[in-house]
Structures are given as structure tokens and as C-alpha cells.
N, C-alpha and C positions, 0 to 999 in steps of 0.2 A: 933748891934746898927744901922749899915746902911740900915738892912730890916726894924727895928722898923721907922724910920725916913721916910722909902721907902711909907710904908702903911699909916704912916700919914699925907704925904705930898699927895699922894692919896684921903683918905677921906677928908682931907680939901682941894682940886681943886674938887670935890664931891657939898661938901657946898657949895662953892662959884660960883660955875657955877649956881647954885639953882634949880640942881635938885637931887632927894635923890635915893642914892643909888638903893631901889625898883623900883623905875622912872625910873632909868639906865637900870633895865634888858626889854629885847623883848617883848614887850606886846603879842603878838602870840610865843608861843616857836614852835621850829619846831616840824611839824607832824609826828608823830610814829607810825607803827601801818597797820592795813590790815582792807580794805571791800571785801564783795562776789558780782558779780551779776550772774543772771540766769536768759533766758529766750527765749521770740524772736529774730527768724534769723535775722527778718526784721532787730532789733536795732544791732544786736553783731556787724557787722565791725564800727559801729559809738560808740558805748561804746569800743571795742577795742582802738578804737586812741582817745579818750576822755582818756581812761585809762594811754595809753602811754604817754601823755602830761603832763597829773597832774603827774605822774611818775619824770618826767622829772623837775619839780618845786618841789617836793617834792620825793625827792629820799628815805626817810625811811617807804613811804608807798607801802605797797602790795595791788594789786587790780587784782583780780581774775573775769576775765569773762567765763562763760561757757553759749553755744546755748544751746536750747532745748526745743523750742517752747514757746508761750505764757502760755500756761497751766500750765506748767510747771514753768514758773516763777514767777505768781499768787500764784500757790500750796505752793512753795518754799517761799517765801520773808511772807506768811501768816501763814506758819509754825516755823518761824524763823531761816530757814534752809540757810538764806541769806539775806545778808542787803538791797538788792535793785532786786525787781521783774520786766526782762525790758516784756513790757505788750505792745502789737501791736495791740490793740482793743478797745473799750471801756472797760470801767473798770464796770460791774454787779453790782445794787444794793446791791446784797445778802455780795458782796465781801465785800464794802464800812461799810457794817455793821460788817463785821469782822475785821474792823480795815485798810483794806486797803485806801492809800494816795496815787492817781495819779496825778504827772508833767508830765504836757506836756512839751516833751524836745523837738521834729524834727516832720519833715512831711516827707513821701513817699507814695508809690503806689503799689496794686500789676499788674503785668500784664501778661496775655495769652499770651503763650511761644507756637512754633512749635519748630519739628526739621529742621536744615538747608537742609537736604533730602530732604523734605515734595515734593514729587512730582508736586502739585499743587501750588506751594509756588509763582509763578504769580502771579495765580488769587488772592490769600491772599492777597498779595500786593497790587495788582492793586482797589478790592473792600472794602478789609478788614471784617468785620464780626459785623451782627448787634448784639444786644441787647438779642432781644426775637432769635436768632440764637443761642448764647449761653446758652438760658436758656435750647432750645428744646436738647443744649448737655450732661448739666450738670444735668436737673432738669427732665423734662419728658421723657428725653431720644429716643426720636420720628425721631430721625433724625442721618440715622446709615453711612451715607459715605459721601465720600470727595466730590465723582459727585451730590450723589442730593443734597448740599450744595451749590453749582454752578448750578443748572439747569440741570443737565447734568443726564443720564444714567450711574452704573458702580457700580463695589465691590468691592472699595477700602476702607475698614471699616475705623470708626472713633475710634483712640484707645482713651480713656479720661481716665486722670490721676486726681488725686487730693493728698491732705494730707492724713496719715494715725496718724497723732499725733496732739493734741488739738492744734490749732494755730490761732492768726489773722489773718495770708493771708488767709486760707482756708473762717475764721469768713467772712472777711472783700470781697471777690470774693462771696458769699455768699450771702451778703449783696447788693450786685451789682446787684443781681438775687432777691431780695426779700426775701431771705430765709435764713435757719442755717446753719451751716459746717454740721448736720448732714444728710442732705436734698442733699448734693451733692455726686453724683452717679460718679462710676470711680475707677479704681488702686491704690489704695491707698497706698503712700507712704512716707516713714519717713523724714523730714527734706527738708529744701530748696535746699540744693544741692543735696540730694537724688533725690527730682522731677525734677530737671535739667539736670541730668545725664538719666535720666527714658525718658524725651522727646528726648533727643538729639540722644540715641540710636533707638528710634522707628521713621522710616519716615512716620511713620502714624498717631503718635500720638498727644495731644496739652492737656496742662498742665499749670500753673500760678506761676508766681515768683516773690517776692520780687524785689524791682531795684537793689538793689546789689548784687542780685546772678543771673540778666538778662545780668547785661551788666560789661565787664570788668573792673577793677577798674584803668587799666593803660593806655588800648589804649580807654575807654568808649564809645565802642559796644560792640555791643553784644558779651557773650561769644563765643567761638568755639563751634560751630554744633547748637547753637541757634539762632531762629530768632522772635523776637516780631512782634505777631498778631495785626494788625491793628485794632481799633475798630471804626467801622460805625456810626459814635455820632450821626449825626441826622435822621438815618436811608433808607436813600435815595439809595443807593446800588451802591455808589461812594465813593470811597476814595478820600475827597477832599483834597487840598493843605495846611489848615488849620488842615486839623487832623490828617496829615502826621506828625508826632514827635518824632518817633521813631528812629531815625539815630543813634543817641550819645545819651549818657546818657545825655550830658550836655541838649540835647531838650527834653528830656522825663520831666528833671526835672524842667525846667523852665515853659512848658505846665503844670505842678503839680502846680508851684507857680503861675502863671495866670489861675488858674481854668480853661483852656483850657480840660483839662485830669479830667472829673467827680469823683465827692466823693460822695458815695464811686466808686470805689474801691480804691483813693484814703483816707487819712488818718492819724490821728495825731499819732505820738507814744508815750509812756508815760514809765519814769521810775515809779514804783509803792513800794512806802517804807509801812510798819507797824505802824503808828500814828505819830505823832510829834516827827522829829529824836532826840537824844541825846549826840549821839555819835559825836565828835568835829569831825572826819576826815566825818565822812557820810556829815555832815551838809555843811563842805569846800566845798567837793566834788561835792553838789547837785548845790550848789551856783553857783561855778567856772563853773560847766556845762552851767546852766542858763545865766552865764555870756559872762566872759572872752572867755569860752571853744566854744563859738556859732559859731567862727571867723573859725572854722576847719568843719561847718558845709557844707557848699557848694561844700566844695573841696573833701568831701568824699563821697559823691552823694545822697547827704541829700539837706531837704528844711528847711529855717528859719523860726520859727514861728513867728508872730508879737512881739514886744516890751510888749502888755498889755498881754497877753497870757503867756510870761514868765517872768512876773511880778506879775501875780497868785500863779507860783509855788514858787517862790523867799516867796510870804505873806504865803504860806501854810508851808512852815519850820523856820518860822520867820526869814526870813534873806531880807528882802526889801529892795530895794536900797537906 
């Protein structure tokens, strides 16, 4: 008699409050459930701690990151082989027509890595390295040592590394030079901390990296045995005090955000979904990135995109503020 009394003293404080019982439960129930992503280096440590965060607000979801270049995560997220393709390039008409959807989520850079060896690694500094220098390294290949780089007599070879796996830094360094990833000549190697590891063991070599696989993510310089290649912006054969930005990440990345640091080889990055999401955790997911999640972007050596910019990808999954 006293539970039957219990529940209906319940459902009538129910009534009488004036709202119904349906009204009462959570209009959002908690999120269940798991997404994948795959793709570029450039994005993994920023989708890493995107991940970890919604994690942390929603503890019964799984969110699987794995790197392995842009190609890769085009290939992947158009296959269906994953819910979110992180893509560090423009996104290909031919893609778009297979269904591919890119948000712009962040901005970065890549940049021409030495090793901290590099014998000559003054001069680098003191002049830094033009434009068409880098092309004569990467593209026509005309230009085989350290000295006649400086003026100088000498065979001290230029080792040149690049990518060996489909990627936007490779794309997007490419694009700096006028031309494709396949157009760049060089060692070709797997992965961004592969080519990091590849420069920093050769004192003669210079290679391109991602910002978060240039500069450390705790003391933000350069990693150990790296050191970022100056570029000669307006090509006068001075390194002036203005395009000196290289110290800390914190100045690489704010010369990214005041267009100081050219685009390309700067660049948006874009997570890239398969049509109009459905899935309730994807759609949180993309939002809460767009959103809430933007606040963790600074601090993990990312750039913020504008308000209207990620207020596109917000309209492209239906979820507008």
C-alpha cells in the first residue's frame, strides 16, 4: 500500500508541476557508442586531444585516432573504412564527387627542417634560404652543395629528403614550389616523424615538417637535433627581423595567424566525413569541435579559423548555431 501511495504521490507532483512525465526524461540521453578517424600527421596530435576531451564529457564514447597520411584518410573515410577522413590538403573535385564533405577545423604550416649538425647551420640562420633556392633543391635539382648555396666552393652534398607516402605536407611544400608531391625529388620517406628522424640523423641533409612534429609540444622548440630553415620571404639574401619566427612554436604560429608565414606552405586542415553525417555521436562530435572544442586550439600549436569559416562546417552538418 505504501509503494502504491509512493508512485502516486509521484505522478501527481508530475502533474502538478506541469510537466509530463516524457518532459521529465533528458532531452539528449547520454552518448554511447565509438567513431574512427584516419589520416594526416599534420591533424593527429589536434584530433588526439579533441578526442581526449569529448572523452572526458562523454565517457561512454570510443574515439579512435590513427596517422597515416592524408591519402590515406581520403581513401579510408570514402571507403567507409572510417567516420572522419583528417585530410591536410584541399579536398579534389573528383573526391567531392564521390561523396566527400570537408570542415575546415584549424590552420598550420609546413616547414624546411635541417639537422641541428648541419655544419653550415649559421649561415642558414643568418640568411635563411630563398624561394627559387628551394625549388633549384627539390624540383630541378641544379644545386648539389651546402657551399655553392652560400657562394662558397666545396662537397659538402645536399642530402633532400621528402615524403614517401600520399600526404599534404609533401601536397602543400609542393604547392610552395608550384608543383605536385609527385614533382619532388628526394629520399623518400614514410611519415612525419619518419622524415624528422631521417633529417636530424643526416648533418647534411633538409627535409619539411608538419609544426607539430618541428617543434616540441612541451618546451615549443624545436625538437632535439632539429632546427627550422629560415625562409628568405622577400628574397633579398637577408634574414630580416621580421621573418625571423622561428624560435617557439608560439611565433611560428602566430606569423601563420598574421599571414606573416605564406600560404601556401601554409594551410587549412579539414576533417572530411562521407555526405550528411547521421550518426548522433559523429554530428556532436563535428559540432563540439567547431565549437566548444576550438578553445584547445592554440594551446596545442594550432591556428583558429575565423567565426564565418567555422560556421560553414557547422551549416554543412546541419548543426548552425
Amino acid at each position: 500500500m505504501k509503494k502504491t501511495l509512493s508512485m502516486l504521490s509521484v505522478a501527481l507532483g508530475v502533474l502538478f508541476s506541469g510537466v509530463s512525465p516524457a518532459a521529465a526524461r533528458p532531452a539528449n540521453p547520454e552518448l554511447s557508442g565509438g567513431i574512427s578517424l584516419s589520416g594526416a600527421w599534420a591533424l593527429y596530435p589536434m584530433a588526439v586531444r579533441w578526442a581526449e576531451e569529448f572523452q572526458k564529457l562523454h565517457p561512454k564514447v570510443r574515439i579512435d585516432v590513427q596517422a597515416g597520411g592524408a591519402g590515406k584518410g581520403i581513401a579510408d573515410v570514402l571507403a567507409g573504412m572510417v567516420d572522419i577522413g583528417m585530410v591536410s590538403r584541399d579536398v579534389y573535385p573528383a573526391e567531392i564527387a564521390k561523396g566527400a564533405l570537408p570542415l575546415a577545423v584549424t590552420k598550420d604550416a609546413v616547414l624546411p627542417t635541417v639537422s641541428a649538425k648541419n655544419p653550415f647551420l649559421r649561415e642558414i640562420r643568418k640568411r635563411g634560404i630563398k624561394r627559387d633556392e628551394f625549388l633549384r633543391l627539390w624540383i630541378t635539382r641544379d644545386l648539389k652543395t651546402w657551399e655553392e648555396l652560400f657562394g662558397k666552393k666545396g662537397k659538402a652534398g645536399i642530402h633532400v629528403y621528402t615524403r614517401a607516402d600520399a600526404c599534404g605536407a609533401a601536397e602543400t611544400w609542393a604547392a610552395y614550389l608550384g608543383k605536385r608531391q609527385e614533382d619532388l625529388a628526394g629520399v623518400g620517406v614514410y611519415g612525419d616523424p619518419g622524415l624528422a628522424d631521417a633529417v636530424r640523423r643526416d648533418a647534411l641533409g633538409i627535409g619539411y615538417n608538419n609544426v607539430n612534429f618541428a617543434y616540441d609540444a612541451q618546451t615549443k622548440k624545436p625538437i632535439d637535433g632539429i632546427q627550422i630553415v629560415p625562409i628568405d620571404l622577400d628574397g633579398n639574401g637577408v634574414l630580416d627581423p621580421a621573418e625571423d619566427v622561428y624560435r617557439t612554436r608560439d611565433e611560428i604560429t602566430r606569423a601563420i595567424a598574421e599571414d606573416v608565414y605564406p600560404s601556401p606552405p601554409a594551410r587549412e586542415l579539414y576533417f572530411v566525413i562521407k555526405g550528411v553525417p547521421k550518426n548522433q555521436i559523429l554530428v556532436e562530435f563535428l559540432r563540439w569541435t567547431l565549437t566548444e572544442g576550438q578553445k584547445y586550439v592554440p594551446e596545442t600549436g594550432y591556428i583558429n579559423l575565423s567565426q564565418g569559416k567555422l560556421a560553414e562546417g557547422l551549416a554543412k552538418i546541419g548543426a548552425g548555431r
